[in-house]
N, CA, C and O atoms as CSV, one atom per row, in Angstrom:
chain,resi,resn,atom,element,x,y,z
A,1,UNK,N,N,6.415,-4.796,-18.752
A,1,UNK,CA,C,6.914,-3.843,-17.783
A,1,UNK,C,C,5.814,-3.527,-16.769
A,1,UNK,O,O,4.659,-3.607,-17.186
A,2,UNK,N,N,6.055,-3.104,-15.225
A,2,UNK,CA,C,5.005,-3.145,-14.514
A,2,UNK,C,C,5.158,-1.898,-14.468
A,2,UNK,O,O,6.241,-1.316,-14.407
A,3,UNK,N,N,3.573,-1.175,-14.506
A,3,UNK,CA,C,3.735,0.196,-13.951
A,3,UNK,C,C,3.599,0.575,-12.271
A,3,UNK,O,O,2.648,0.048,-11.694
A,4,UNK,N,N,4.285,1.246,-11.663
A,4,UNK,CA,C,4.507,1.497,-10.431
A,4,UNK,C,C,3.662,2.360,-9.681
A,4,UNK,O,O,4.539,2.536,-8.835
A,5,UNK,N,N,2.741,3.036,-9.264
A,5,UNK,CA,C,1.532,4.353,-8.626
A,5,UNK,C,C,2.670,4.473,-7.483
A,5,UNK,O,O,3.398,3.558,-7.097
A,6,UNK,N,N,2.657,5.610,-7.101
A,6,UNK,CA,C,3.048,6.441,-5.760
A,6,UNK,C,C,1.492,6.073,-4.977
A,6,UNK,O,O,0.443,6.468,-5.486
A,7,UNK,N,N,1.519,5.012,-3.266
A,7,UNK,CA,C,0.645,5.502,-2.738
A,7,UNK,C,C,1.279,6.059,-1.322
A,7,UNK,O,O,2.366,5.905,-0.765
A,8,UNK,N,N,0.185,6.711,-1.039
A,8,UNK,CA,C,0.213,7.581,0.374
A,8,UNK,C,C,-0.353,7.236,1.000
A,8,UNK,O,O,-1.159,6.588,0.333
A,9,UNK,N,N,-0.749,7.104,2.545
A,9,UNK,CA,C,-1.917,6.571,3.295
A,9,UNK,C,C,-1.484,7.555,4.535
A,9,UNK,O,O,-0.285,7.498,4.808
A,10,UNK,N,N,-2.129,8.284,5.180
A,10,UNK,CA,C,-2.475,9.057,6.427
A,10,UNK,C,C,-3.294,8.541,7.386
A,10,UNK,O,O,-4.524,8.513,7.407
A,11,UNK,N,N,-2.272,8.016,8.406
A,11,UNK,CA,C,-2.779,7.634,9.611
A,11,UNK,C,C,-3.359,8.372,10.437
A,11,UNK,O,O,-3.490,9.586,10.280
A,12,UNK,N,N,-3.758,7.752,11.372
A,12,UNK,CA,C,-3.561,8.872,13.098
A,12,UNK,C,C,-2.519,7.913,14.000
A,12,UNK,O,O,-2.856,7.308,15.018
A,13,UNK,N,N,-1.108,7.906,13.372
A,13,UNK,CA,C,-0.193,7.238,14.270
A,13,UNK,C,C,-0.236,5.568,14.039
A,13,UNK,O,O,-1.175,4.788,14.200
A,14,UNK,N,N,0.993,5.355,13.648
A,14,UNK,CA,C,1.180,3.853,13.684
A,14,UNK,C,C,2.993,3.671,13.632
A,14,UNK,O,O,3.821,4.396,13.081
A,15,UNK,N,N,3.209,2.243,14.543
A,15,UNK,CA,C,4.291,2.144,14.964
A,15,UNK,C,C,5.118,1.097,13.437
A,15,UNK,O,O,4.806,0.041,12.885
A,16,UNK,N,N,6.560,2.378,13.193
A,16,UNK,CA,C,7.009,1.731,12.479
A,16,UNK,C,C,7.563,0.759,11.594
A,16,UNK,O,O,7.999,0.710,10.444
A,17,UNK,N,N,7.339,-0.170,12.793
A,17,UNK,CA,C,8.095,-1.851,12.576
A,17,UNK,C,C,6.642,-2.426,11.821
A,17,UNK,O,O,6.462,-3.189,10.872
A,18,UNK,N,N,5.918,-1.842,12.521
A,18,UNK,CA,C,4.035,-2.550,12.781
A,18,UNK,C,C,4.001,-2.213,10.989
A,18,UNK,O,O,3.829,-3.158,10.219
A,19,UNK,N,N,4.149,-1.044,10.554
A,19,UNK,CA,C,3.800,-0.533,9.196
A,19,UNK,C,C,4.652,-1.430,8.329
A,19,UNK,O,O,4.068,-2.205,7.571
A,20,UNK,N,N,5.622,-1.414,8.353
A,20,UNK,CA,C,6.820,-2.321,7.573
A,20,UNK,C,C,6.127,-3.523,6.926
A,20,UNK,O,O,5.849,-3.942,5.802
A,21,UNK,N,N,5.939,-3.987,8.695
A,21,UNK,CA,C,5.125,-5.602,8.063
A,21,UNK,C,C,3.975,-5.546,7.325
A,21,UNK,O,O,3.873,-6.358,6.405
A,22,UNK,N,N,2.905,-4.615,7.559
A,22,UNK,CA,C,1.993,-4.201,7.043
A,22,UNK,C,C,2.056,-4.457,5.336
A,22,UNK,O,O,1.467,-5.283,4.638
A,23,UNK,N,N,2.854,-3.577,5.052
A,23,UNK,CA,C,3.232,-3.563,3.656
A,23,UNK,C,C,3.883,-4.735,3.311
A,23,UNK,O,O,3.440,-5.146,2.238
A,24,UNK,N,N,4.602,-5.324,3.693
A,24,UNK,CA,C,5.297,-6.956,3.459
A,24,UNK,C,C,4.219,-8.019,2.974
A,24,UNK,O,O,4.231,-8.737,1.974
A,25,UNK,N,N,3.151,-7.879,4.135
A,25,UNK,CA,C,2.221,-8.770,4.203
A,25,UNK,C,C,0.913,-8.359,3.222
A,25,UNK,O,O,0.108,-9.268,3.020
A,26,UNK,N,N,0.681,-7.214,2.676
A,26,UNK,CA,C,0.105,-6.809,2.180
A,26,UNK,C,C,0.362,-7.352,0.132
A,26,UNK,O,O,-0.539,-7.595,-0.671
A,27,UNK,N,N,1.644,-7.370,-0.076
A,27,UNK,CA,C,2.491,-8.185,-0.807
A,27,UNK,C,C,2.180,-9.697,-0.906
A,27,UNK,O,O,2.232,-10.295,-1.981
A,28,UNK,N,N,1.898,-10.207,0.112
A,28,UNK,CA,C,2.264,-11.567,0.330
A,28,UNK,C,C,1.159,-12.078,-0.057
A,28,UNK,O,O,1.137,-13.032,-0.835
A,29,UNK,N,N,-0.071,-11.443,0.495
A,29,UNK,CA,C,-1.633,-11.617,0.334
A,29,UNK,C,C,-1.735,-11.591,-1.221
A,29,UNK,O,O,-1.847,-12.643,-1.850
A,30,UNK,N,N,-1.687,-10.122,-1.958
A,30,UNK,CA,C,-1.591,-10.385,-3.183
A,30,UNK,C,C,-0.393,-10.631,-3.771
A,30,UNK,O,O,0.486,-9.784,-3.610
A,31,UNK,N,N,-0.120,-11.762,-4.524
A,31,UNK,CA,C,0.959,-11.967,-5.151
A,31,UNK,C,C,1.636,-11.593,-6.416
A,31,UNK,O,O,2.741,-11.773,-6.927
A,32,UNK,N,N,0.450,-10.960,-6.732
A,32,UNK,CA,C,0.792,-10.509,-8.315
A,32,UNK,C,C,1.436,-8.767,-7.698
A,32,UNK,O,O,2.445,-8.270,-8.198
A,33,UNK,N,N,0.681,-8.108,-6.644
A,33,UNK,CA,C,1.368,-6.939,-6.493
A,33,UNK,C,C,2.794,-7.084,-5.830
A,33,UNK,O,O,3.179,-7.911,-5.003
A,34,UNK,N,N,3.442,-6.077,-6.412
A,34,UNK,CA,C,5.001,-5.508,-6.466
A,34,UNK,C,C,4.919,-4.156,-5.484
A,34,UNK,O,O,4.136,-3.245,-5.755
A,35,UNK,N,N,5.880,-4.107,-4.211
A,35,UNK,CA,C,5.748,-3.164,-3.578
A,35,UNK,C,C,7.333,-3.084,-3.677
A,35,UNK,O,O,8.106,-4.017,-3.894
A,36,UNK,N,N,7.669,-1.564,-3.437
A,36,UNK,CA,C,8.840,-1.335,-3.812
A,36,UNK,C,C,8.971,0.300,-2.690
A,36,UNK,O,O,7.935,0.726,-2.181
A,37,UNK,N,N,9.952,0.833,-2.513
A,37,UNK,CA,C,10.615,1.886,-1.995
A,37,UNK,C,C,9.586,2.558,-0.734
A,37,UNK,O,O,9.027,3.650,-0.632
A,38,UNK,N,N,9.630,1.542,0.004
A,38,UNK,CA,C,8.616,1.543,1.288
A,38,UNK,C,C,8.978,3.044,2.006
A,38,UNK,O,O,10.098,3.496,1.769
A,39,UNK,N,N,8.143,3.759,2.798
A,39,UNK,CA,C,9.071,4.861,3.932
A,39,UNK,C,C,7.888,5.277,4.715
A,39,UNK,O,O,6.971,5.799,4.081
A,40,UNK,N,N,7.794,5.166,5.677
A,40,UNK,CA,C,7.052,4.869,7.112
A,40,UNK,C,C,7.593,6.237,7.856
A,40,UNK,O,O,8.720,6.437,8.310
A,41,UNK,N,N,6.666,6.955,7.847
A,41,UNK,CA,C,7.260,8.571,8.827
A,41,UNK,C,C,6.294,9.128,9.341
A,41,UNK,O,O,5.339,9.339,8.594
A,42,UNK,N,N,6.203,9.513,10.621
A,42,UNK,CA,C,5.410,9.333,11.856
A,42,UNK,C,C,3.462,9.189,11.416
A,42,UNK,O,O,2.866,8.221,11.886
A,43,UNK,N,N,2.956,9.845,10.849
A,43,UNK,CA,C,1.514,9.694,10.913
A,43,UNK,C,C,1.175,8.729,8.921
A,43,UNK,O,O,0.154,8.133,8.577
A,44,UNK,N,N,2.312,8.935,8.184
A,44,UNK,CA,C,2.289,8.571,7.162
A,44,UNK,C,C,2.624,7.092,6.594
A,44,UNK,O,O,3.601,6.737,7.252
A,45,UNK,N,N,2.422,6.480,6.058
A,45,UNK,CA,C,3.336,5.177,4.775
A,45,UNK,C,C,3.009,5.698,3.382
A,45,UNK,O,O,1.955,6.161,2.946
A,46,UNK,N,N,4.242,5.491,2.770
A,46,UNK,CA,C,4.015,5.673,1.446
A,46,UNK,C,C,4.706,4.617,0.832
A,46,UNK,O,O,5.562,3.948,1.411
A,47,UNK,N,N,4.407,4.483,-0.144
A,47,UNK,CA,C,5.203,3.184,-1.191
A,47,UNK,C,C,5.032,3.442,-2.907
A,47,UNK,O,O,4.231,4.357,-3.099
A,48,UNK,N,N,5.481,2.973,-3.951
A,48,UNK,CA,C,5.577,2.191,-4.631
A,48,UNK,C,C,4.892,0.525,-5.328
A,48,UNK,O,O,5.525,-0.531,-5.350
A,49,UNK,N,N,3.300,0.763,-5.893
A,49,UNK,CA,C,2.951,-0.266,-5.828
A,49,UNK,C,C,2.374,-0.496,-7.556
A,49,UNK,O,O,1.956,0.390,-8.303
A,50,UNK,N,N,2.531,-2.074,-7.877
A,50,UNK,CA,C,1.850,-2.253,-8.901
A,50,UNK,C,C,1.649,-3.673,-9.109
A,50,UNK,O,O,1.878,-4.542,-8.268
A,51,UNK,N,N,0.942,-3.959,-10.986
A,51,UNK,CA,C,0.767,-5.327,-10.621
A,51,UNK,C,C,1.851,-6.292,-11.622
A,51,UNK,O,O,1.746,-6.077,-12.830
A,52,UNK,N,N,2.580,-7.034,-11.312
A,52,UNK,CA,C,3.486,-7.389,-11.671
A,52,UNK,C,C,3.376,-8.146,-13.870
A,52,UNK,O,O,3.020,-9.196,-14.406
A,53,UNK,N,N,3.674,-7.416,-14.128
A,53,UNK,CA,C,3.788,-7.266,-15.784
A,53,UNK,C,C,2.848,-6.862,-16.517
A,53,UNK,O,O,2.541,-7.119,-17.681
A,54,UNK,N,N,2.177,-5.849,-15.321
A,54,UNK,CA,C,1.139,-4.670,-16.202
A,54,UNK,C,C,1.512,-3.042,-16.740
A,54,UNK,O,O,2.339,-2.387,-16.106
A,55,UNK,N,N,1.203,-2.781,-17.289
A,55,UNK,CA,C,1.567,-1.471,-17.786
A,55,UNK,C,C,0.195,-0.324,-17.796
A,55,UNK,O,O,0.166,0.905,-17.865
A,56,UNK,N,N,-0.860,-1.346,-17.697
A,56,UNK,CA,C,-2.088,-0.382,-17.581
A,56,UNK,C,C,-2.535,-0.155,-15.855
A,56,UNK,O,O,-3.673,0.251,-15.620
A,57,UNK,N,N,-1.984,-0.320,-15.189
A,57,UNK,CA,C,-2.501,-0.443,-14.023
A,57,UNK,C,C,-3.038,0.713,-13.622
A,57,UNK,O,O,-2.227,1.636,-13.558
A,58,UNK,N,N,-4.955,1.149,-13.119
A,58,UNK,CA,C,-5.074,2.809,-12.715
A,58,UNK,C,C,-4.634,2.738,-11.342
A,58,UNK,O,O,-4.160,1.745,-10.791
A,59,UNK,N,N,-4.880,4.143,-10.720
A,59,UNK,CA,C,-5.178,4.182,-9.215
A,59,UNK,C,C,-6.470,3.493,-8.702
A,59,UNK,O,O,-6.706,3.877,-7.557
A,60,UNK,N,N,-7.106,2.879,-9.020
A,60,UNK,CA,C,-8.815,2.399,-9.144
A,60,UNK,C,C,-8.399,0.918,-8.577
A,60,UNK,O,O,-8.986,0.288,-7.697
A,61,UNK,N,N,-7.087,0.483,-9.404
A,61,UNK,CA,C,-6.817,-0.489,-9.436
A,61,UNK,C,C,-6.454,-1.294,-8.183
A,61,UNK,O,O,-6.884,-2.371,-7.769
A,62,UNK,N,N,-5.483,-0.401,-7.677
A,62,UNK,CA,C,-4.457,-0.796,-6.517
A,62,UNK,C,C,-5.112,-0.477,-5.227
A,62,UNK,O,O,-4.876,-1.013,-4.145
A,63,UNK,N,N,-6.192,0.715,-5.547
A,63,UNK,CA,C,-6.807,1.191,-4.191
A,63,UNK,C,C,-8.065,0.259,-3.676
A,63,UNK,O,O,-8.650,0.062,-2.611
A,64,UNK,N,N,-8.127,-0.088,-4.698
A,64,UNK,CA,C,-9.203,-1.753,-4.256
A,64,UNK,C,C,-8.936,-2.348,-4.086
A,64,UNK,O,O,-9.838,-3.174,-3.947
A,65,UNK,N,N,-6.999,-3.160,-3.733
A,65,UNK,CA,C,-6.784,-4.422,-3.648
A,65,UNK,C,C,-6.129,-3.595,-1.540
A,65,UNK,O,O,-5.814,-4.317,-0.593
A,66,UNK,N,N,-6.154,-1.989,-1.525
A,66,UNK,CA,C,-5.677,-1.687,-0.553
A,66,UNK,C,C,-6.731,-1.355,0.690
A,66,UNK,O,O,-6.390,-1.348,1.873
A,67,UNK,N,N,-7.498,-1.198,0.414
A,67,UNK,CA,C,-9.329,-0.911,0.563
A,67,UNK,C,C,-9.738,-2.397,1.546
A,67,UNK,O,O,-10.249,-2.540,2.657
A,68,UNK,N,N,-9.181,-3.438,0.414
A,68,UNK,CA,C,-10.089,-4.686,0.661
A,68,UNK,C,C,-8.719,-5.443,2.045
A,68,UNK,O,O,-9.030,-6.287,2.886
A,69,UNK,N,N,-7.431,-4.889,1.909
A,69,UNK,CA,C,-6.620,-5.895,3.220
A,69,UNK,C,C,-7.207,-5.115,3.932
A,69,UNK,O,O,-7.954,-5.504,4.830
A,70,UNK,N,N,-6.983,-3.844,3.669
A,70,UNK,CA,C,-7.560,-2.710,5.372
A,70,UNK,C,C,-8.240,-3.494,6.279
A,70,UNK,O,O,-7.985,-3.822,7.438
A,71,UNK,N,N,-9.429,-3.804,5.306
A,71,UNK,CA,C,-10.731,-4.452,5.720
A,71,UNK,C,C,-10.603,-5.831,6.354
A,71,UNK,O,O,-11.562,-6.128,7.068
A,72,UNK,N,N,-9.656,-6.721,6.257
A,72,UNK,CA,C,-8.923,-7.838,6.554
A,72,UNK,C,C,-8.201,-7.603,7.733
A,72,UNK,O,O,-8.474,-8.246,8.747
A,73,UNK,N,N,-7.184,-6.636,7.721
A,73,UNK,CA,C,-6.342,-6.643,8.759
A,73,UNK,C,C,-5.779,-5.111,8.447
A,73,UNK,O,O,-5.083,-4.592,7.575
A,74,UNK,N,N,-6.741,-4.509,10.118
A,74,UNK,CA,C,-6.663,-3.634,10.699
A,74,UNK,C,C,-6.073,-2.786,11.652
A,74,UNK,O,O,-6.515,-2.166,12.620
A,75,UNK,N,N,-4.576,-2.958,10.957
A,75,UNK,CA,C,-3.322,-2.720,12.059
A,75,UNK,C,C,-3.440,-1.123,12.663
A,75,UNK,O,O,-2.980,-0.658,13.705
A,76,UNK,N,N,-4.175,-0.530,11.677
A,76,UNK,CA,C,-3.958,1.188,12.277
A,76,UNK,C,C,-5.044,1.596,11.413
A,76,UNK,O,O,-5.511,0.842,10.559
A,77,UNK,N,N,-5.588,3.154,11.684
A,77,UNK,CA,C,-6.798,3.867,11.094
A,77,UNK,C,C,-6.288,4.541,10.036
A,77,UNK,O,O,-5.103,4.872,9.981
A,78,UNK,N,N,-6.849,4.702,9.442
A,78,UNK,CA,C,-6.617,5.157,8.123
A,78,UNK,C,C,-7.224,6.695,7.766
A,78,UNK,O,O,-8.427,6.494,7.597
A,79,UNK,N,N,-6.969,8.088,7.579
A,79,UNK,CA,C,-7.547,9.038,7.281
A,79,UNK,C,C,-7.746,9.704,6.188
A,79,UNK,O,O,-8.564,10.615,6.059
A,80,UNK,N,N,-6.619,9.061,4.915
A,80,UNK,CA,C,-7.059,9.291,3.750
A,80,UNK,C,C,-5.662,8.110,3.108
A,80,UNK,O,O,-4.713,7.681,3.765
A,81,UNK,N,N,-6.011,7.824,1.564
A,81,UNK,CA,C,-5.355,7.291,0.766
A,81,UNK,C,C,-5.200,8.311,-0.614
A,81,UNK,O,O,-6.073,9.009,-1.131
A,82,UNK,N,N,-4.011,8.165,-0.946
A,82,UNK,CA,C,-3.944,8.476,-2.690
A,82,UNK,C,C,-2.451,7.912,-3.340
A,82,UNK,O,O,-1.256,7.849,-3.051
A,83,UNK,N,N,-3.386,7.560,-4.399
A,83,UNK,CA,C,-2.428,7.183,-5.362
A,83,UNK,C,C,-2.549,7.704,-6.805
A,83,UNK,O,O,-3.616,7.921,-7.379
A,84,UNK,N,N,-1.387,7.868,-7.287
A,84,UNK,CA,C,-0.937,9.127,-8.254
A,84,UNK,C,C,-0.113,8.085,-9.308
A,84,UNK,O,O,0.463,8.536,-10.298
């Protein structure tokens, strides 16, 4: 069973379509992560993320594989992350 984290990410503004893909592609890069119940609302993205047939997964986990695309591909600024 995969376990799922709630993340959050606080922009300063990013265009909706732009975020969508963001998260698509963010998926695509890693393949083992599972993104699920996407929602993009004006300064925010939040999602649904984990690693596909883990059950131990921390926040430590996911925020380093989210840390390291940022760093890759830099569609918008980032002002804080959490995952719960």
């Amino acid at each position: 069973m995969t376990k799922m984290l709630n993340v959050n990410i606080d922009t300063n503004g990013i265009d909706q379509q732009e975020a969508r893909d963001w998260t698509a592609e963010l998926a695509n890069v890693y393949a083992d992560m599972e993104i699920e119940d996407v929602n993009i609302s004006g300064d925010k993205i939040s999602f649904k993320a984990g690693f596909s047939g883990m059950d131990d997964t921390a926040p430590d986990d996911i925020k380093m594989k989210i840390d390291e695309y940022i760093s890759m591909n830099e569609a918008f600024q980032v002002k804080n992350i959490s995952i719960k």
